[in-house]
C-alpha positions as a Markdown table, in Angstrom:
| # | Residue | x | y | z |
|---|---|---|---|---|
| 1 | Unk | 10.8 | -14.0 | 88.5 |
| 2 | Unk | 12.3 | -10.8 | 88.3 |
| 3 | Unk | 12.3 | -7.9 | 90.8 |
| 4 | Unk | 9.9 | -6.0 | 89.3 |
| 5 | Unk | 7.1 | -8.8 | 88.7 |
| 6 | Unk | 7.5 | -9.8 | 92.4 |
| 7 | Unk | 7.1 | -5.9 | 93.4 |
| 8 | Unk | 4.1 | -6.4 | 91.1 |
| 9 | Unk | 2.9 | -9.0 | 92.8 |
| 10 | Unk | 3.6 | -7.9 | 96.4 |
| 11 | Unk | 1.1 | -4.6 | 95.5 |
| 12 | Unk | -1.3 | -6.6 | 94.4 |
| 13 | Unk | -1.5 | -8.4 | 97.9 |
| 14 | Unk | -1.3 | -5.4 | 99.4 |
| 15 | Unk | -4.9 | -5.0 | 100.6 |
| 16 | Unk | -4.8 | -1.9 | 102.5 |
| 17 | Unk | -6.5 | 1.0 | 101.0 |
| 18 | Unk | -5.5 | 3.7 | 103.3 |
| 19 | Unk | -1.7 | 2.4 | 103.3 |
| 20 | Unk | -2.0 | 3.4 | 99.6 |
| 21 | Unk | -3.7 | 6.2 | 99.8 |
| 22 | Unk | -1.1 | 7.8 | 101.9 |
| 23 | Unk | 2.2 | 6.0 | 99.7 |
| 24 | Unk | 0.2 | 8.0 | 96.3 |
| 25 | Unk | -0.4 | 11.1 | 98.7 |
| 26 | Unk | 3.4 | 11.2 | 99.8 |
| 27 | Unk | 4.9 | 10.6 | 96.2 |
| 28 | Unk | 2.9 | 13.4 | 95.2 |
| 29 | Unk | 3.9 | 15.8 | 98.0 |
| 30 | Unk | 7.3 | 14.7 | 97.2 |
| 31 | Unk | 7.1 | 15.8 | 93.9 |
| 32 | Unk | 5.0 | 18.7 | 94.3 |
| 33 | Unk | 8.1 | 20.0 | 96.8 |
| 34 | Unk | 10.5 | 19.1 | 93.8 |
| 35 | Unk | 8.6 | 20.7 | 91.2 |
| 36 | Unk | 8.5 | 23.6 | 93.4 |
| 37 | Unk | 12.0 | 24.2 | 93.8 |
| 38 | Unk | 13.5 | 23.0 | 90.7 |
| 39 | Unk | 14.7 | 26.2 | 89.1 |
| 40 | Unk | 14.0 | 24.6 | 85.0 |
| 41 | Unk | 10.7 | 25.1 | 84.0 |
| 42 | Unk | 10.9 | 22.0 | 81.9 |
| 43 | Unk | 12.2 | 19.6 | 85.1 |
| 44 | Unk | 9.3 | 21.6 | 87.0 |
| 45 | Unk | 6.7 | 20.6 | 84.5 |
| 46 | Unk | 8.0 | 16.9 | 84.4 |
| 47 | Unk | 7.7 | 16.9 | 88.1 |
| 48 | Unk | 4.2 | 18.3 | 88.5 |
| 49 | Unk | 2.8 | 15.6 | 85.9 |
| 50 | Unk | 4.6 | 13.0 | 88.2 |
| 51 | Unk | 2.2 | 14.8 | 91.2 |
| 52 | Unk | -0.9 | 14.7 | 89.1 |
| 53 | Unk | -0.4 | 11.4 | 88.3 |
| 54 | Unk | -0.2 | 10.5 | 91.8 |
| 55 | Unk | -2.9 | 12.8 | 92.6 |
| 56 | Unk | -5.1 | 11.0 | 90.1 |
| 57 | Unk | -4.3 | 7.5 | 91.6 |
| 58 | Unk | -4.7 | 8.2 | 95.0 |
| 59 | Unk | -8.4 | 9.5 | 93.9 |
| 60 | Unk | -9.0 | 6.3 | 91.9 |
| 61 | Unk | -8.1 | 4.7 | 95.4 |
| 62 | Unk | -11.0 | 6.5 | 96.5 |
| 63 | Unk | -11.7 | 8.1 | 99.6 |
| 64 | Unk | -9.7 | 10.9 | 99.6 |
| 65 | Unk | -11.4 | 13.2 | 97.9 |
| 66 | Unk | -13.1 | 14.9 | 101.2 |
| 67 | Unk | -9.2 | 15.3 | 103.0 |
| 68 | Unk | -6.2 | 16.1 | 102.1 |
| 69 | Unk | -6.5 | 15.6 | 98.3 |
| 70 | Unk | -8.0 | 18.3 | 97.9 |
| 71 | Unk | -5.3 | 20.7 | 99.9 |
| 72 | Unk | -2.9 | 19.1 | 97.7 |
| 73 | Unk | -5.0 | 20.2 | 94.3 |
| 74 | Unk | -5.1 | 23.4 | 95.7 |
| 75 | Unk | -1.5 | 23.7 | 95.8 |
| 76 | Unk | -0.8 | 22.0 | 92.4 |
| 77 | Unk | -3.2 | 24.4 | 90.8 |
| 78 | Unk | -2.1 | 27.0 | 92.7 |
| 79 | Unk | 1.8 | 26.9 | 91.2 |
| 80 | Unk | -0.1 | 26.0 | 87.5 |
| 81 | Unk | -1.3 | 29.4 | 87.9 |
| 82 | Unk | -5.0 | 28.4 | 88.4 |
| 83 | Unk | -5.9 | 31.1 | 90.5 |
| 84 | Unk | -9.8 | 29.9 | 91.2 |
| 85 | Unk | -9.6 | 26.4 | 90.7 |
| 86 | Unk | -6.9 | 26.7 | 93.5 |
| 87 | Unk | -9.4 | 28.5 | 95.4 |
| 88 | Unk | -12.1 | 26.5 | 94.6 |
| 89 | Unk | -10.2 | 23.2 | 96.2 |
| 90 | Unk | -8.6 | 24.9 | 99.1 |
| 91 | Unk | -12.3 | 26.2 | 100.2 |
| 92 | Unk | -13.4 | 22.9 | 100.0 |
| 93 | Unk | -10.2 | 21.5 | 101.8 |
| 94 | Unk | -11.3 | 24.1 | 104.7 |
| 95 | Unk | -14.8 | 23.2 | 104.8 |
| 96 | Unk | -14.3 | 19.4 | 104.7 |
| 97 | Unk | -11.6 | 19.3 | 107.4 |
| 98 | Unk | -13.3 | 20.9 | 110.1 |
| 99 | Unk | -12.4 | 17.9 | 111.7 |
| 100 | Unk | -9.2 | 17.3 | 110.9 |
| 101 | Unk | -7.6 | 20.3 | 112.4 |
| 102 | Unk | -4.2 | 19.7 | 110.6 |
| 103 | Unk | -5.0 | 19.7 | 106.7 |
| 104 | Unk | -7.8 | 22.4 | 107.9 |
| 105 | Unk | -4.6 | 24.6 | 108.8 |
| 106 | Unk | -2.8 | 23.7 | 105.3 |
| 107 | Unk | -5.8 | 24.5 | 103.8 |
| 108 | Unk | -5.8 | 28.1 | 105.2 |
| 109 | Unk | -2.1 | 28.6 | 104.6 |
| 110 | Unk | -3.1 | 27.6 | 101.1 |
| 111 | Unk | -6.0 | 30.6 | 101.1 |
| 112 | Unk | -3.7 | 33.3 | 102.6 |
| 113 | Unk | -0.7 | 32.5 | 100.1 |
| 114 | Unk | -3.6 | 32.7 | 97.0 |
| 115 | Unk | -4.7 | 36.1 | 98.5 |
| 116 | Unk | -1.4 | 37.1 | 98.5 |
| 117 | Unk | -0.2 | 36.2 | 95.1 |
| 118 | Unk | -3.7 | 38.2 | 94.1 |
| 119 | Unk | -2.3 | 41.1 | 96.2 |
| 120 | Unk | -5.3 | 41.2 | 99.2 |
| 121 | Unk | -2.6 | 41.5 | 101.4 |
| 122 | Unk | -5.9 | 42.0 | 104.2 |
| 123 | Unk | -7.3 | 38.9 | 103.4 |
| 124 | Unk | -3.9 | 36.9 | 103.3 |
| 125 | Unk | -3.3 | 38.4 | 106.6 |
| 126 | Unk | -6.9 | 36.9 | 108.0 |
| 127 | Unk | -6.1 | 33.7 | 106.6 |
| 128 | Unk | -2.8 | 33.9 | 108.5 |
| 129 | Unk | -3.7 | 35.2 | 111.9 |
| 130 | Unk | -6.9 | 32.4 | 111.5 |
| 131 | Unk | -3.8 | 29.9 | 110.7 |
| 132 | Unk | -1.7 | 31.2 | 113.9 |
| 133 | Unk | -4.6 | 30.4 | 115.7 |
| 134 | Unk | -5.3 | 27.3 | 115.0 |
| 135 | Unk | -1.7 | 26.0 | 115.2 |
| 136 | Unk | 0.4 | 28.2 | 118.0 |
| 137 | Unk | 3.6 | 26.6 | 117.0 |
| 138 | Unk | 3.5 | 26.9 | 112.8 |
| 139 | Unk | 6.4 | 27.1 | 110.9 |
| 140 | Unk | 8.7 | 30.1 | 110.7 |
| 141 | Unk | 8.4 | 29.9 | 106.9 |
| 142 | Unk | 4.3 | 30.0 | 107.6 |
| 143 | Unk | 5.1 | 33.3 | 109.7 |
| 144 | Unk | 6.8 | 34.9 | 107.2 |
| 145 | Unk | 3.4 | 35.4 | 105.2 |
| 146 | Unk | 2.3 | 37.8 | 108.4 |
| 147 | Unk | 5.3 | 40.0 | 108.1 |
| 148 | Unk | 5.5 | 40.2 | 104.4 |
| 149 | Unk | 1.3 | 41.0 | 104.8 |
| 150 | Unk | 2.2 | 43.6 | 107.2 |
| 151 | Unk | 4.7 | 45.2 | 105.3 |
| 152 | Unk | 2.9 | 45.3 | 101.8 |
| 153 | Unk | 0.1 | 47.0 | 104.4 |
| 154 | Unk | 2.9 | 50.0 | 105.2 |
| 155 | Unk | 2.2 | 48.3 | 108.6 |
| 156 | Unk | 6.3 | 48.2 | 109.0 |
| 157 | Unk | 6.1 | 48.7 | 113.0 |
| 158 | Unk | 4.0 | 45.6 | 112.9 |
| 159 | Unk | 5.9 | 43.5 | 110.1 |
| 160 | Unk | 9.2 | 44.4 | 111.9 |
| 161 | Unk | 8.0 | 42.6 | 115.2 |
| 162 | Unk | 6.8 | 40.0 | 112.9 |
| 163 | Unk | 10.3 | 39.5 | 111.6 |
| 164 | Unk | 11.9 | 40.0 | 115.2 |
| 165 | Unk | 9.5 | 37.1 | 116.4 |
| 166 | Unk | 10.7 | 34.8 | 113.5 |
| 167 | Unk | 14.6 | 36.0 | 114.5 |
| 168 | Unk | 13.5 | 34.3 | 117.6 |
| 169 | Unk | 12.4 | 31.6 | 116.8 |
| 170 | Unk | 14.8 | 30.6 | 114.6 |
| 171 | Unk | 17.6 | 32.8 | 114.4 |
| 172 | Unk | 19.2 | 31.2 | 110.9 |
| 173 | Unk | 16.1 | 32.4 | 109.0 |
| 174 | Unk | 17.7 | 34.4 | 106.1 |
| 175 | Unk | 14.4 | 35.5 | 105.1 |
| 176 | Unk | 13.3 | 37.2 | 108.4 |
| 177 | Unk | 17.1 | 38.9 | 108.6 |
| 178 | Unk | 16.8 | 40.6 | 105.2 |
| 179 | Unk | 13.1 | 42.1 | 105.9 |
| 180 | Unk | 14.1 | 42.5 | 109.5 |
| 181 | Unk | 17.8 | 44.6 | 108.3 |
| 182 | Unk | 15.5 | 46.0 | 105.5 |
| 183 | Unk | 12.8 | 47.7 | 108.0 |
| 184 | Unk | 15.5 | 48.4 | 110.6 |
| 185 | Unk | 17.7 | 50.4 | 108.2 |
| 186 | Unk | 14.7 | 52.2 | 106.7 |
């Protein structure tokens, strides 16, 4: 028998759901963080049907449909461009994950960067500080969104502590040292 028939076979023993429900739902976040950064559009699309595909398999799993799933859609549809399907998904992401406090955080990072790639820099900036509260110790790359809110706001006192406070955290954040440099030297 050859390796892939017995791989074949050892999936179709494999008789938990959830285990493959989460090996469909990491695939597709892997490629949905691929697709993201791959700098040819053609690769990008390539890698974004891999997601969907995925996506699509974890939902014929079932289940998953009320949890992370649909953060994940919100994302997808969110870098296709889909402005209110996007929304649409994260809003449900937020409203079905009230007890999952984690994917109820992705979910509003999701909302804030939406907001802010429709320029409501106020509203990204909710869903931000909402995020921050929920989750004291997000990201530096999920912080940036507050200073780059604050600064599209001509708030630049405030995005210029925001920037400081990412230096801080983690001092290597290129990111935080151009808007920081950028605000200092203006």
């Amino acid at each position: 028998m050859e390796k892939h028939e017995l791989n074949k076979a050892a999936y179709r023993d494999f008789s938990n759901q959830n285990a493959k429900i989460a090996i469909y739902y990491n695939l597709a976040a892997m490629h949905l963080g691929k697709a993201i950064r791959e700098p040819v559009k053609e690769d990008s699309d390539k890698l974004m049907a891999e997601t969907k595909k995925y996506l699509n398999l974890t939902e014929k799993v079932k289940m998953m449909a009320g949890r992370a799933f649909l953060t994940m859609r919100g994302f997808i549809l969110f870098y296709e461009g889909n402005f209110e399907l996007s929304l649409s998904s994260f809003n449900k992401s937020v409203e079905k994950n009230t007890d999952d406090e984690e994917q109820s955080v992705v979910g509003v990072l999701g909302l804030a960067q939406l907001a802010f790639a429709k320029r409501n820099y106020e509203i990204a900036l909710n869903h931000y500080k909402k995020a921050m509260r929920m989750n004291k110790s997000l990201p530096t790359k999920a912080r940036l969104g507050m200073a780059y809110c604050f600064y599209e706001l001509e708030k630049y006192e405030m995005a210029k502590a925001c920037f400081k406070r990412i230096l801080d955290l983690d001092p290597k954040c290129v990111e935080a040292k151009i808007g920081y440099a950028t605000l200092w030297y203006n």
